[in-house]
C-alpha positions as CSV (number, residue, x, y, z in Angstrom):
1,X,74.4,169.5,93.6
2,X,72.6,169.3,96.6
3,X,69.1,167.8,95.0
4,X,71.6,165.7,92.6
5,X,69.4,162.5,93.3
6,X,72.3,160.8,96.1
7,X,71.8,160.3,99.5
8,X,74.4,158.9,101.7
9,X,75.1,156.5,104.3
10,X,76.1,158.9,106.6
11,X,72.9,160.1,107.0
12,X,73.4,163.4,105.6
13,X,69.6,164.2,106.5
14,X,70.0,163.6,110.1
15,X,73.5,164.5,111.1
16,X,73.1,166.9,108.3
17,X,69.4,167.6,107.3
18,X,70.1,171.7,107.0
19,X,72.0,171.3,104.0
20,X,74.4,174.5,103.6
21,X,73.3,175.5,106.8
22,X,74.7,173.0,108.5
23,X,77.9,173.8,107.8
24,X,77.3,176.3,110.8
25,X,75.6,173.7,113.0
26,X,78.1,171.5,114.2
27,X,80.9,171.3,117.0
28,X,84.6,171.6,115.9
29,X,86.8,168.5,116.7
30,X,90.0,169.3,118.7
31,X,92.3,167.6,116.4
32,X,91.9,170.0,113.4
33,X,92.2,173.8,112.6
34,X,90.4,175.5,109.9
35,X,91.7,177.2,107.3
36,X,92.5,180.9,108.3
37,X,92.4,184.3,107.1
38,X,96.4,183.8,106.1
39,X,95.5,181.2,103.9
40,X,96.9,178.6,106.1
41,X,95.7,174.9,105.0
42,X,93.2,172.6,106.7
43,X,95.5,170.1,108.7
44,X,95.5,168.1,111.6
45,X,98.2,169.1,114.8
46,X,100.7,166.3,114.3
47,X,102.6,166.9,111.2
48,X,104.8,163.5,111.2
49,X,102.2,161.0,112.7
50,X,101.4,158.3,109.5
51,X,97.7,158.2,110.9
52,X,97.1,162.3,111.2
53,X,99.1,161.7,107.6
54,X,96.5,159.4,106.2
55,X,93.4,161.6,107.5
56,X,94.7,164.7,106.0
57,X,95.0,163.2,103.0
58,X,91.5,161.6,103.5
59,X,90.0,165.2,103.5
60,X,92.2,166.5,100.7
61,X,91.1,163.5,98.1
62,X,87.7,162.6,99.4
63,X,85.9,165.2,96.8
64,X,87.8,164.2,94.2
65,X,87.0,160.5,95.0
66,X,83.3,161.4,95.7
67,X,83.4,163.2,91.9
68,X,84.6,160.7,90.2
69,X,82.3,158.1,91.3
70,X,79.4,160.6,90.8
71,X,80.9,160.8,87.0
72,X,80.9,157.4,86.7
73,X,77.4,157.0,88.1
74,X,76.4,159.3,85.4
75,X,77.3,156.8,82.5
76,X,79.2,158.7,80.2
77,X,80.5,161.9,79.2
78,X,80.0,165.1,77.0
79,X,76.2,164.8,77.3
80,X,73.7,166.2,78.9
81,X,71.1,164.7,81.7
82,X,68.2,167.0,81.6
83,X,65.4,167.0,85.0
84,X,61.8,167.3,82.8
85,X,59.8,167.8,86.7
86,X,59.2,169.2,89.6
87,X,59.2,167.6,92.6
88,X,56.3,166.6,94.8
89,X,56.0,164.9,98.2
90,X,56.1,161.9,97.1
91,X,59.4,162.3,96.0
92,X,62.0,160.4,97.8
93,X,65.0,160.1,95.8
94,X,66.3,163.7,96.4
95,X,66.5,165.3,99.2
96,X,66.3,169.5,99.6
97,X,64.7,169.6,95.7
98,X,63.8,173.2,95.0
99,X,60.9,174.0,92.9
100,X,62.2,176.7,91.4
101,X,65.1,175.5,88.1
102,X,65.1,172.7,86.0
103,X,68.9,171.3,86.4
104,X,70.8,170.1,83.1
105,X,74.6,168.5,84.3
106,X,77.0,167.2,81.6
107,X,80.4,165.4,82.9
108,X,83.0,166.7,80.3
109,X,86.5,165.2,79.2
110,X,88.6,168.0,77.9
111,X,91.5,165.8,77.5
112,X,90.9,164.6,74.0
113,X,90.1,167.9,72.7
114,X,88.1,171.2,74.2
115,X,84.6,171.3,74.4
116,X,81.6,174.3,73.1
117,X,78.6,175.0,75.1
118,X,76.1,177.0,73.8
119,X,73.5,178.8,75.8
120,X,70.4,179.9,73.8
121,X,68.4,183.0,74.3
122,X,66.3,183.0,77.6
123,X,63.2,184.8,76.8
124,X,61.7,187.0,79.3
125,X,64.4,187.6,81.6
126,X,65.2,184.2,82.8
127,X,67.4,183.2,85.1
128,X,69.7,180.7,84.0
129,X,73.2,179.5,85.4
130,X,75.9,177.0,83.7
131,X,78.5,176.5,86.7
132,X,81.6,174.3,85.6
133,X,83.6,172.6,88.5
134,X,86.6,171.5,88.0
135,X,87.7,167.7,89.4
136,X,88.1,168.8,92.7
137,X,85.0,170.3,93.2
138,X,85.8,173.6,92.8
139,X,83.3,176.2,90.5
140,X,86.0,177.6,87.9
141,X,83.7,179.2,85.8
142,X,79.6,180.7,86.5
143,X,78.0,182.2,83.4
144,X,74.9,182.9,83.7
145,X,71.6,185.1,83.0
146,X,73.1,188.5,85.1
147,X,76.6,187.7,84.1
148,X,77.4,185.9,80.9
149,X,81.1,186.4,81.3
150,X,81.5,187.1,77.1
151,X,85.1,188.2,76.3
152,X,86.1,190.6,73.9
153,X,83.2,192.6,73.5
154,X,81.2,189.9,71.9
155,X,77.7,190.3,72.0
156,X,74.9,187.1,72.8
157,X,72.6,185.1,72.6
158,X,73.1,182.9,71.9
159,X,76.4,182.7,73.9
160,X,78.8,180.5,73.1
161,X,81.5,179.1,75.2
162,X,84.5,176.7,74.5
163,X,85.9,175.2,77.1
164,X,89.5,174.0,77.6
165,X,91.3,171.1,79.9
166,X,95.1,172.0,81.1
167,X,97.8,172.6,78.9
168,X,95.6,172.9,75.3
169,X,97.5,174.9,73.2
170,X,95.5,176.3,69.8
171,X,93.7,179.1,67.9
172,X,89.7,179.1,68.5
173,X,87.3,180.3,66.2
174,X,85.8,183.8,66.4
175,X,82.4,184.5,68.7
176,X,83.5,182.1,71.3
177,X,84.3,182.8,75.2
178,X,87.4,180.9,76.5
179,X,86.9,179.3,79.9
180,X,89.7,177.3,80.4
181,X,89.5,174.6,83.4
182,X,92.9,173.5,85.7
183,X,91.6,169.7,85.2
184,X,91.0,167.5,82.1
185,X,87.4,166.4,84.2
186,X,84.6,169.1,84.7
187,X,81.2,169.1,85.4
188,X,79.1,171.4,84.1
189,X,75.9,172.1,86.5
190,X,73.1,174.3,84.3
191,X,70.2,175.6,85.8
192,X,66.7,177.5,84.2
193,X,64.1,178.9,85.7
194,X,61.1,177.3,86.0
195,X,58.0,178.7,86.4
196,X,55.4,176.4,87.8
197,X,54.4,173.1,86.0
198,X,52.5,175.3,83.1
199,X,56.1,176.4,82.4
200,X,58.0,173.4,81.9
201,X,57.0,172.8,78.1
202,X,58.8,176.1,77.5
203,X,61.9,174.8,79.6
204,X,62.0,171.5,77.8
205,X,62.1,173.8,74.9
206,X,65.4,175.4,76.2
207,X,67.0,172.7,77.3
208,X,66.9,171.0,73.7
209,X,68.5,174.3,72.6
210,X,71.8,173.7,74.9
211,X,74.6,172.6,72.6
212,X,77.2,170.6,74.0
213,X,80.1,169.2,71.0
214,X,83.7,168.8,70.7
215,X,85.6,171.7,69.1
216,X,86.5,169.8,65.9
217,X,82.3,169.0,65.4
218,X,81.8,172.5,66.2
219,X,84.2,173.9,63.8
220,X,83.3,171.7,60.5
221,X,79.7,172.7,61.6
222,X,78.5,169.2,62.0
223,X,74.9,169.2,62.7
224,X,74.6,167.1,66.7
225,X,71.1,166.0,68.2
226,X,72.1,164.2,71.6
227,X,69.3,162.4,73.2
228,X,69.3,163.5,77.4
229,X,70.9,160.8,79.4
230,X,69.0,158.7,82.0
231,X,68.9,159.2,85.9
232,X,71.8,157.3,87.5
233,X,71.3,153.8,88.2
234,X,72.5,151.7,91.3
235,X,74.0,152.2,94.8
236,X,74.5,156.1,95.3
237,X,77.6,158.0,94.6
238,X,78.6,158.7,98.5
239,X,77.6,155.1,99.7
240,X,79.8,153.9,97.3
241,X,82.8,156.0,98.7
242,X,81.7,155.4,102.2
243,X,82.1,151.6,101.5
244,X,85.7,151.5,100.7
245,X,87.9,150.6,102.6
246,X,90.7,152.5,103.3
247,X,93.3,151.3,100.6
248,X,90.4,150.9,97.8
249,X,89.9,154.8,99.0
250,X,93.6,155.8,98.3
251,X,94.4,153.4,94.9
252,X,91.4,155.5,93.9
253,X,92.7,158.8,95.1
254,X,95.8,157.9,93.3
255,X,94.3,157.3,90.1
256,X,92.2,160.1,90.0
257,X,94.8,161.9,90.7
258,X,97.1,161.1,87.9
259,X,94.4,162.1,85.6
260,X,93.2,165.5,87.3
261,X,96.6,167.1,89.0
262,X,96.0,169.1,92.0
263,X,96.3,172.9,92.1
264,X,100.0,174.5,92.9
265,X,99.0,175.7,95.6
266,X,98.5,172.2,97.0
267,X,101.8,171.2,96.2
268,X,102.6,171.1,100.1
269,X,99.8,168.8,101.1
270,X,101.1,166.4,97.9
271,X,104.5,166.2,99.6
272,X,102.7,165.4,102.8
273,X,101.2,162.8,101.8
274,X,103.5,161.3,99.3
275,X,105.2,159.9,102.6
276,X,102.3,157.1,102.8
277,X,102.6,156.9,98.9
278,X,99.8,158.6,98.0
279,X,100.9,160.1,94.9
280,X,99.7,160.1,91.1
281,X,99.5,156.7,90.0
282,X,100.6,155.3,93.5
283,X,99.0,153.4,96.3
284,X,98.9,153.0,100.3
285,X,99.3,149.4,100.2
286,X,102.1,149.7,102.3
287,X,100.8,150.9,105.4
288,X,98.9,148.8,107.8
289,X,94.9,148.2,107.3
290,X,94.8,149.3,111.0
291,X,96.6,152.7,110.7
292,X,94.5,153.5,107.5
293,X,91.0,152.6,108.9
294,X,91.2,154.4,111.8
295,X,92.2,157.7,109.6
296,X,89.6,156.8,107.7
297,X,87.6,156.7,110.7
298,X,88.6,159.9,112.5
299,X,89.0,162.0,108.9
300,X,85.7,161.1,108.3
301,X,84.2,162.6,111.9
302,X,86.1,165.4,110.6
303,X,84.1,165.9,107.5
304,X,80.7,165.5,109.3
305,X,81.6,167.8,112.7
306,X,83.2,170.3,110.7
307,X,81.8,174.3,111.3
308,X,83.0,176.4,109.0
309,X,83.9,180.0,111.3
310,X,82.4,182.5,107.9
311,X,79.0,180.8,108.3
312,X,76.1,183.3,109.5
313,X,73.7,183.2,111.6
314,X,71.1,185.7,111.2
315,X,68.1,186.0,113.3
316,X,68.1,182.0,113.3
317,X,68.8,181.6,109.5
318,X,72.0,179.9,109.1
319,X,73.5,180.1,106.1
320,X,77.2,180.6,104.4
321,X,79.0,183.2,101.9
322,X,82.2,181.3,101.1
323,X,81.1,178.2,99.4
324,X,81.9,177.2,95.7
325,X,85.5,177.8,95.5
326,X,87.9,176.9,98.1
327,X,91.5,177.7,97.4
328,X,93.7,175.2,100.6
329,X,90.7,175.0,102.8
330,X,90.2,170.9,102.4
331,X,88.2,170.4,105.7
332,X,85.6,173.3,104.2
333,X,85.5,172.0,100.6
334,X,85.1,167.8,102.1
335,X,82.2,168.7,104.1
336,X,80.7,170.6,101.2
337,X,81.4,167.8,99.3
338,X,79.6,165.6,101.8
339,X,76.7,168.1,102.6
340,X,76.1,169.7,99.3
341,X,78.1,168.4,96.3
342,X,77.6,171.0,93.6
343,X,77.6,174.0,95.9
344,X,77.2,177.7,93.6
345,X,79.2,180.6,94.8
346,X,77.3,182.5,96.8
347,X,76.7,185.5,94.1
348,X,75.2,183.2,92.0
349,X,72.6,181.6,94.8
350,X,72.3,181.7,98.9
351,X,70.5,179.6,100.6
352,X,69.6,180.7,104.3
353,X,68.1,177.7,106.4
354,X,65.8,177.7,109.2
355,X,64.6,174.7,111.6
356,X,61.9,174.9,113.8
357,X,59.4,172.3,115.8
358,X,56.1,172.6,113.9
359,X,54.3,171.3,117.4
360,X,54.3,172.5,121.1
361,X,52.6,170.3,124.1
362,X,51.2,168.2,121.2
363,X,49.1,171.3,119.5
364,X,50.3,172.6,115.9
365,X,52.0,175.8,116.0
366,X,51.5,178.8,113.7
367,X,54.5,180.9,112.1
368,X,54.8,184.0,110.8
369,X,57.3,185.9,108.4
370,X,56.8,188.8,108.0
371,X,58.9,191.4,105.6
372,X,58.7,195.1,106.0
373,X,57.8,197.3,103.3
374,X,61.0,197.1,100.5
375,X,62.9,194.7,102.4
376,X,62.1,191.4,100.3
377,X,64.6,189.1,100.1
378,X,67.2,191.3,97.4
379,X,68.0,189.1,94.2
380,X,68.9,190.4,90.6
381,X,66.7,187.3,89.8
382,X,63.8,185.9,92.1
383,X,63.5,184.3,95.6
384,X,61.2,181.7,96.9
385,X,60.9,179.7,100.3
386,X,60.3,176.3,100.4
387,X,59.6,173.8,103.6
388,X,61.5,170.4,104.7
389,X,60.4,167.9,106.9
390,X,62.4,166.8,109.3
391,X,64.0,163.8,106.4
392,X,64.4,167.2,104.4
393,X,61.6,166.1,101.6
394,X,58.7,168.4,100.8
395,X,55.9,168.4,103.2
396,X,52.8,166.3,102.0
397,X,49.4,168.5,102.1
398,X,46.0,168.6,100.6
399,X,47.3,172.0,98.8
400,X,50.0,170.5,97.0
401,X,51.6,174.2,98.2
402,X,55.3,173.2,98.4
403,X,57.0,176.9,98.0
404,X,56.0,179.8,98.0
405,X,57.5,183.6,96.5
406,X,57.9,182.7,93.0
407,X,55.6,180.5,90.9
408,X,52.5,182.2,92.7
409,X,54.2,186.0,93.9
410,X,53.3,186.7,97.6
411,X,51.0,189.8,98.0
412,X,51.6,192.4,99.9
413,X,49.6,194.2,102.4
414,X,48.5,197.9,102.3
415,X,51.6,199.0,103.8
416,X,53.5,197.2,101.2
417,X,55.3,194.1,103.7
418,X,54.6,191.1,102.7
419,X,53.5,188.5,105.8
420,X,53.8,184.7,105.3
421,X,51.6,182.3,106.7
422,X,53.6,179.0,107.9
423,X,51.4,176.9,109.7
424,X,49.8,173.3,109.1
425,X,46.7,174.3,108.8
426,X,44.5,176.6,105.7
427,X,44.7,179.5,106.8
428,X,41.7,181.0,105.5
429,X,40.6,183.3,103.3
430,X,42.2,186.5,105.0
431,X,45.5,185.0,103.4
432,X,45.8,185.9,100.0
433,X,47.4,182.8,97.5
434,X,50.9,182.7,97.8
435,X,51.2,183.6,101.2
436,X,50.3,180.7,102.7
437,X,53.2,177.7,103.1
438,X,51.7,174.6,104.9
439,X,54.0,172.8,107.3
440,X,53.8,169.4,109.0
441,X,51.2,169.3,112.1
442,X,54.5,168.1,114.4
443,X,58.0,167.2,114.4
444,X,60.7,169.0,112.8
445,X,60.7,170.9,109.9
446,X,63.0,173.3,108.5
447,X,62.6,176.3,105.3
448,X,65.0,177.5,103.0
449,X,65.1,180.5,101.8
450,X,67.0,180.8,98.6
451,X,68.0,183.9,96.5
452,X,68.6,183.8,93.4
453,X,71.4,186.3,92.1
454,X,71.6,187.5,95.3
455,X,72.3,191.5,95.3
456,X,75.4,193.0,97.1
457,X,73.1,193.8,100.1
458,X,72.7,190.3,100.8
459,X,76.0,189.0,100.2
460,X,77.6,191.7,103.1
461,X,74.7,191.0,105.3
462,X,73.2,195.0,105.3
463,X,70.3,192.7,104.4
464,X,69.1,190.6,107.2
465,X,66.2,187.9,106.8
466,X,63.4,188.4,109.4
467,X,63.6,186.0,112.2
468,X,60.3,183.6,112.5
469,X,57.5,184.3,114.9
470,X,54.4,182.7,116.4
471,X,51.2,183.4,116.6
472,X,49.5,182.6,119.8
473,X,47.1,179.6,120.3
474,X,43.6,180.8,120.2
């Protein structure tokens, strides 16, 4: 989850301060190949080297790792930890917020038994999204407001979902969905719509309707009031992994990986691998601290420099199609990991990025974006676009205007487009509310554009977002 309260000592916002976007922003290291349209997997050159060993498995295990210490952070499991606000500029905890869903994440053990997750209604059309990742990051299952995924002809809301780790053998009551999940860990990522800070009584509201309860409490119809979890505590979640060392990083590897057993398809990179013995339950400890740091080292350059080749750039908005679910491509699903842990698939939100200089020979510049008549961003749901500084926090003005598209609609003008006003500075009158999205007076700053639900249109690229452009200085 990108705004999932974790920073990291990379410095994600610097090397990384697009967010998805940069995944099309860097330069590709020599030593690896990406993952290919034959499914080929994410290695380095040099398949007998111990060192090009040890990276490879570096990227293979570091979202796994990265998980498990963000499911630790969490402090505990089959509950829910429920956002109440929006975000200001004065936030500095998150980077990227949006403005636009309230998020409710539960870290799930499906090894003692499965778990239920009711959804209640969502009045009014509102969007809403439950994504569950399994262990390794990946999104196994996306119910949600335009697709509730019900089986069997069953009928909602509310809808009701029980989910299952590997292996669970049983019969399941009547009226609920099966999602079953390839890894006894999941995290379950909800998201509601939130309309402005009016709306978020009615939001709290929902989010105290979510049912989360073993199958067994579910089945004797035990009654269950859960009080939300609090934030995460202490040193944050990729700091923590970056602070390993390298054979802290693999014991940990090894354990996780006992409990949460990789895909089949992975089964070659396991063999791989197993030479240093990195296995389930195993350790590194016989390879030299030397060897291991310096895979350590260049796996992680890796992670940071990696471009994945399906990102799009379109009229300057960089953005990417193929997140959320990543089959043998390690290098793509690592830098996600590191970039945007919590990543949707791309049907469910897409998240074009732009960065600009908001100054020019020291004098504030003034942007414009303009859509045409019936080309607004396409989404089953809503859209909204929202500016960064250059640290990727909101920008700080007198307004207190932070996005703009969906709380307050943009208006269009007689012809029907709809032109934004991006600039520092009020505008004026002559811009109606809602088209106006203040920037800072200099520096960087970047906007992201985000569709939610996007339509088919916008997934294949026959939409196209409008490129930015200035208005000359008076």
């Amino acid at each position: 989850m990108r705004d999932n309260g974790f920073d990291d000592i990379f410095n994600r916002r610097t090397v990384l301060g697009l967010g998805l976007a940069a995944l099309a922003a860097a330069a590709v290291p020599g030593c690896s190949k990406s993952s290919s349209a034959d499914g080929n997997s994410t290695t380095t050159a040099n398949p007998d080297d111990p060192k090009a060993i040890a990276a490879d498995a570096y990227v293979f295990g570091y979202p796994l790792v990265l998980m498990d210490v963000t499911r630790v952070a969490a402090g505990g499991s089959n509950r829910f930890m429920h956002a109440q606000n929006l975000p200001t500029s004065g936030d500095r905890s998150v980077v990227r917020m949006n403005l636009d869903t309230l998020y409710s994440s539960a870290w799930l053990d499906l090894g003692p038994e499965p778990m239920v997750l009711q959804v209640p209604a969502m009045p009014g059309g509102r969007y809403w999204l439950m994504q569950i990742m399994d262990a390794w990051s990946n999104t196994a299952h996306d119910p949600g407001s335009t697709n509730p995924q019900l089986a069997d002809q069953r009928s909602g809301p509310p809808f009701t979902y029980v989910l299952t780790g590997p292996g669970w053998t049983g019969t399941l009551p009547d009226g609920l969905t099966h999602l079953p999940v390839p890894t006894p860990t999941a995290w379950l990522i909800g998201r509601i719509q939130v309309n402005g800070e009016d709306d978020l009584p009615a939001v709290h509201l929902l989010q105290r309707q979510l049912k989360l309860m073993p199958l067994s409490t579910w089945t004797a119809g035990t009654p269950v009031t859960q009080d939300s979890l609090p934030r995460p505590q202490g040193d944050p979640p990729p700091e923590q992994v970056a602070a390993m060392d390298a054979k802290t990083f693999f014991k940990r590897m090894c354990a996780v990986l006992a409990a949460n057993p990789a895909a089949p398809a992975d089964n070659p990179m396991l063999t791989r691998i197993a030479a240093l013995g990195i296995t389930p339950g195993g350790n590194a400890d016989a390879q030299p601290d030397d060897l291991l740091a310096a895979a350590v080292k260049d796996a992680q350059h890796r992670i940071v420099t990696y471009k994945d080749p399906e990102a799009k750039d379109v009229n300057g908005w960089k953005y990417a199609t193929n997140l959320g679910s990543y089959g043998i491509d390690y290098l793509l699903r690592a830098n996600v990991a590191f970039t945007a842990l919590g990543a949707t698939l791309a049907r469910d939100a897409l998240y074009p990025t732009i960065a600009e200089d908001a100054a020019e020979n020291g004098s504030p510049r003034r942007f414009r974006l303009k859509f045409p008549a019936g080309q607004l961003p396409p989404a089953a749901a809503f859209w909204s676009l929202t500016a960064y500084t250059a640290d990727s926090y909101l920008v700080e003005n007198d307004a207190d205007i932070y996005s703009v598209g969906h709380a307050v609609p943009a208006v269009p003008g007689p012809d029907g487009s709809v032109e934004l006003a991006i600039q520092h500075d009020d505008p004026g009158p002559a811009v109606p509310k809602g088209n106006w999205l203040p920037i800072p007076d200099a520096g960087r700053f970047s906007l992201t554009l985000r569709l939610y639900a996007p339509t088919q249109e916008a997934l294949d690229g026959t939409w196209r977002p409008p490129g930015l452009t200035t208005v000359p200085a008076s």
